[in-house]
C-alpha positions as CSV (number, residue, x, y, z in Angstrom):
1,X,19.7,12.1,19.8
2,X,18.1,12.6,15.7
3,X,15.0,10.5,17.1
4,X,14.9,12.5,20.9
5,X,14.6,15.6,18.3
6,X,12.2,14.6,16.1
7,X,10.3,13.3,18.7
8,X,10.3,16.6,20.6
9,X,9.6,18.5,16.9
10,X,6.4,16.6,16.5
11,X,4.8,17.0,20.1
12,X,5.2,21.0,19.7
13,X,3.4,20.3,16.7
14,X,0.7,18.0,18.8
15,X,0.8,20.8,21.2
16,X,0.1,23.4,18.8
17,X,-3.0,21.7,17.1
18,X,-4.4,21.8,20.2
19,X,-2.8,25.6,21.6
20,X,-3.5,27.7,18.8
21,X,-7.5,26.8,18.0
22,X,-8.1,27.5,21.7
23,X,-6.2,30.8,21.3
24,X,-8.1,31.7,18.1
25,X,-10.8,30.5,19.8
26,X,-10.6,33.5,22.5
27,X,-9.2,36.1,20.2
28,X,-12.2,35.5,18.7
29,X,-14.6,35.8,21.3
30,X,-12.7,39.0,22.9
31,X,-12.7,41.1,19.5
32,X,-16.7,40.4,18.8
33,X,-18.1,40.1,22.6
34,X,-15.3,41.7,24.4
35,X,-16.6,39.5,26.9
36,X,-14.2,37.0,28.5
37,X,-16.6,34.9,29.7
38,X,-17.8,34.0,25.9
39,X,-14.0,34.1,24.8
40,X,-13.1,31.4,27.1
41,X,-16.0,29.4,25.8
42,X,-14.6,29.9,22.1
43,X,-11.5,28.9,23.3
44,X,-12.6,25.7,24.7
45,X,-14.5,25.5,21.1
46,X,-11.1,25.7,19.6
47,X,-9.3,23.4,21.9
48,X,-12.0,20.9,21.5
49,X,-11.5,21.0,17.3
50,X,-7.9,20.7,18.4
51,X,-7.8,17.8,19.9
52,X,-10.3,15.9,17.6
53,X,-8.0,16.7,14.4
54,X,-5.2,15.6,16.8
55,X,-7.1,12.6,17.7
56,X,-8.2,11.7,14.0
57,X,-4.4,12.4,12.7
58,X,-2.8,9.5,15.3
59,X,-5.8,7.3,14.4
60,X,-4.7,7.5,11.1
61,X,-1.3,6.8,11.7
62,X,-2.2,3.9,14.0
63,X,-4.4,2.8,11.3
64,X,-1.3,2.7,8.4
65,X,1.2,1.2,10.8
66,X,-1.7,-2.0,11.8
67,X,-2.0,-2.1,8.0
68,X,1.9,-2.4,7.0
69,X,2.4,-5.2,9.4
70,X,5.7,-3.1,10.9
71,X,5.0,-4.7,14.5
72,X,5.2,-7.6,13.1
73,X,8.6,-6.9,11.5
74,X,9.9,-5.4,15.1
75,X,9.7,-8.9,16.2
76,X,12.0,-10.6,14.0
77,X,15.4,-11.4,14.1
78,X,18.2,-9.8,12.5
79,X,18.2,-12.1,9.9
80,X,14.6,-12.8,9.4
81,X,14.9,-9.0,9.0
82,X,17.3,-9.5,6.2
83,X,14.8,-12.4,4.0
84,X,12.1,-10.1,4.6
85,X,13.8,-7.0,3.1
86,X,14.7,-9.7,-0.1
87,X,10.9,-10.4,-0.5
88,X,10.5,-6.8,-0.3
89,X,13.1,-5.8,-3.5
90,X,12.0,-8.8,-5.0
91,X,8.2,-7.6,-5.0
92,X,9.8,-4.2,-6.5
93,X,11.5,-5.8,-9.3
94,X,15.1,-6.4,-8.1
95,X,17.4,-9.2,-8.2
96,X,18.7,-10.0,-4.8
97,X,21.2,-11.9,-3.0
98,X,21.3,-12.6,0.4
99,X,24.9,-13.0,1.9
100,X,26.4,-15.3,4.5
101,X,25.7,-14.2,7.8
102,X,29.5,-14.4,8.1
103,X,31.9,-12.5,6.1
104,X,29.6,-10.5,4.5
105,X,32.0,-7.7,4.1
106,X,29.6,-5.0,5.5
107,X,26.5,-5.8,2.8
108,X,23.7,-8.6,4.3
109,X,21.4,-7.8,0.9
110,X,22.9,-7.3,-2.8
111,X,19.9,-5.9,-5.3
112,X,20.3,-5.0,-8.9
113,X,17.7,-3.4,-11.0
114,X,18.0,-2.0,-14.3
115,X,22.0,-2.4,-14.0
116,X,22.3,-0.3,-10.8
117,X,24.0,-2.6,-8.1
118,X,23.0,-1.5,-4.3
119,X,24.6,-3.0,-1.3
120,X,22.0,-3.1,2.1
121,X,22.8,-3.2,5.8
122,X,19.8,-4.2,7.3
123,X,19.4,-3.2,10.5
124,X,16.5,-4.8,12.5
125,X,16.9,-2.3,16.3
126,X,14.8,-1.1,18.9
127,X,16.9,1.7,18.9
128,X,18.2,3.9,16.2
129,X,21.2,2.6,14.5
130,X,24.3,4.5,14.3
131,X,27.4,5.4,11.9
132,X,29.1,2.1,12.3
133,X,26.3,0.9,10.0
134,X,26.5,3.8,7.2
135,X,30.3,2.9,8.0
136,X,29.9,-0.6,7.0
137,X,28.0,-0.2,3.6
138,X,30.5,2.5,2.5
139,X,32.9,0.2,2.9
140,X,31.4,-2.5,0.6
141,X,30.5,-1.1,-2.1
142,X,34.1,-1.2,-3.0
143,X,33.7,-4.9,-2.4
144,X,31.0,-6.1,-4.3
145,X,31.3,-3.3,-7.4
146,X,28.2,-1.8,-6.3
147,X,27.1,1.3,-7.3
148,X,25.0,2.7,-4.2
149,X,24.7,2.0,-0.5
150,X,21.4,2.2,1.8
151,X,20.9,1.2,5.4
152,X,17.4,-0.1,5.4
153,X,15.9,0.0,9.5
154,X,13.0,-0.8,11.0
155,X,13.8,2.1,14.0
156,X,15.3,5.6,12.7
157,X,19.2,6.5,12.9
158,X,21.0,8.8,15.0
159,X,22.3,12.1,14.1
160,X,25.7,11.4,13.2
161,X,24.2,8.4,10.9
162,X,22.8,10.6,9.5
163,X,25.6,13.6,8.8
164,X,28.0,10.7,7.3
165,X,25.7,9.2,5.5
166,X,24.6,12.3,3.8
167,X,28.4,13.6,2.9
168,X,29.1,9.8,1.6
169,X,26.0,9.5,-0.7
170,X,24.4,6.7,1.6
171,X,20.8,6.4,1.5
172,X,19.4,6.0,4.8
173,X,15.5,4.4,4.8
174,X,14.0,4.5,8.4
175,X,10.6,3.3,9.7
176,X,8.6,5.8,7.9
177,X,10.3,4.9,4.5
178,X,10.2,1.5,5.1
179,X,6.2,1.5,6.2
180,X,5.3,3.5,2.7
181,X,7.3,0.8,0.8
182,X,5.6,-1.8,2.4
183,X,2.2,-0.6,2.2
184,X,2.7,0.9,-1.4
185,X,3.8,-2.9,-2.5
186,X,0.8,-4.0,-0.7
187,X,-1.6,-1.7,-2.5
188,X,-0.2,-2.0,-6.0
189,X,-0.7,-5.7,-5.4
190,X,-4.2,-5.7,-4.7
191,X,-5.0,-3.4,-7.5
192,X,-3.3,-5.9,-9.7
193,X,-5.1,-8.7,-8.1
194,X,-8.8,-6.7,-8.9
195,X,-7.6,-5.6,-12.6
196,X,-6.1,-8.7,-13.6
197,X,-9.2,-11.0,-12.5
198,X,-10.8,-13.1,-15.0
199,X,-14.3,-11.6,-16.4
200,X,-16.8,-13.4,-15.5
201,X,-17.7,-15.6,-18.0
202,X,-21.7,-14.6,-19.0
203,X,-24.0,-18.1,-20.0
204,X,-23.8,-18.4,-23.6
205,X,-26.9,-19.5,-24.9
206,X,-27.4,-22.3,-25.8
207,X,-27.2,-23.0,-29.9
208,X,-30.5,-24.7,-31.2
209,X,-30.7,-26.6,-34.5
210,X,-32.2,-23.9,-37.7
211,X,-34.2,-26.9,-38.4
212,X,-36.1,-29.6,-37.0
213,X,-39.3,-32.1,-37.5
214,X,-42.6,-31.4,-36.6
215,X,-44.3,-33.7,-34.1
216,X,-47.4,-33.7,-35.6
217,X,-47.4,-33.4,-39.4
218,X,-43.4,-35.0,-39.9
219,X,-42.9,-31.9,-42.4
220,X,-39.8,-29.6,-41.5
221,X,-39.8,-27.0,-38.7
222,X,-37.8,-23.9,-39.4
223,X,-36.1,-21.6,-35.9
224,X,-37.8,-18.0,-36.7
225,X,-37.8,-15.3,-34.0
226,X,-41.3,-13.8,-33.3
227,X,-42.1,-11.0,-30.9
228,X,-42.4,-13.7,-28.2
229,X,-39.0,-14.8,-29.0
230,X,-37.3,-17.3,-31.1
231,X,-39.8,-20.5,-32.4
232,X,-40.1,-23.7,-34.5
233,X,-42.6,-22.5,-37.2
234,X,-43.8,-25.5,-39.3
235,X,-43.8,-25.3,-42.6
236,X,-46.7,-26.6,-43.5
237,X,-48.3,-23.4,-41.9
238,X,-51.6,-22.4,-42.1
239,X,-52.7,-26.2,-42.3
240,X,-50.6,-27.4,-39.5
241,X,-50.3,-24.6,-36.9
242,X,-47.7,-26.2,-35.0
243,X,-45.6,-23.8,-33.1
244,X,-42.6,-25.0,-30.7
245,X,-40.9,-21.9,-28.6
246,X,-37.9,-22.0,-27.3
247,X,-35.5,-19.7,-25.0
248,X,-33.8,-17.2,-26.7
């Protein structure tokens, strides 16, 4: 029934990105023309804006769900769905424990962070999941000397979920919660990835020798840099003009 609602909440919003530019759209064209001919082609205008911001919003959304892998997720099983949720709170710096699949005393996931202990029902449903789960975690906390309780779901919950969950202190994290933790993990770790890469190491040059011996004479030849760069410069300059460049 919460999801039927919300549901119907957001297609009057669809509706009415589309409904009120084509009405603005004629109101428009009436009050300058006070022709109805041109205000029905400014509302067409409108409904055309309309509908691309309507079309640009869902690509978007399309576009964040692709990215957080959530379809992925809907295929799992239940307990698949409770491993992935420990990678998850590992990735945000909690300590977790799985518990047996069996007597688990209504907590699959037990996470600690910073001395807050959290028991987690997580609920992997095509439909939305209702009070026995906010029912469940209440109940453990007791249990395992826990400090809060969430239902973590890959759907959304259902109105009475909801209600007991907010007069017991549960906190309930849906589909929408549960994308944005995802793809905020995901993000933070490729911006760690990019800022924490190695510099490129530039080519040192390579270190030449202040002196050497000249080819030609067998005096000393001392490294000097010139305006055409560094050189051997022999010392028995002017007589012997021997001159050696070398990169650098």
């Amino acid at each position: 029934m919460a999801r039927r609602r919300k549901n119907d909440t957001f297609e009057m919003l669809w509706q009415g990105l589309v409904v009120l530019p084509a009405l603005g759209g004629f109101a428009l064209g009436v009050n300058i023309t006070h022709s109805f001919g041109v205000a029905a082609v400014g509302a067409g205008v409108g409904a055309g804006i309309g509908i691309g911001i309507l079309a640009s919003v869902k690509m978007a959304q399309a576009e964040k769900l692709k990215r957080s892998g959530i379809n992925e997720v809907d295929k799992m099983s239940g307990r698949q769905f409770e491993k992935f949720l420990g990678h998850l709170f590992r990735s945000m710096g909690y300590t977790v424990k799985v518990t047996r699949e069996s007597g688990d005393y209504g907590a699959d996931l037990v996470i600690e962070k910073s001395g807050v202990r959290i028991v987690v029902q997580a609920k992997r449903h095509k439909n939305n999941v209702g009070i026995k789960a906010v029912q469940e975690v209440q109940a453990s906390i007791a249990h395992y000397k826990a400090h809060q309780g969430w239902v973590v779901t890959n759907s959304n919950f259902t109105e009475a979920a909801v209600n007991l969950a907010r007069s017991n202190g549960v906190r309930l994290i849906g589909r929408k919660e549960l994308v944005d933790m995802i793809l905020n993990k995901t993000d933070k770790a490729q911006v760690s990835t990019n800022t924490g890469r190695q510099p490129t190491q530039q080519a040192q040059p390579v270190a030449q020798p202040k002196e050497t011996i000249c080819d030609k004479c067998g005096k000393q030849m001392v490294l000097k840099r010139s305006s055409l760069g560094l050189a051997y410069i022999c010392k028995g300059y002017p007589a012997c003009k021997n001159v050696r460049h070398v990169s650098g």
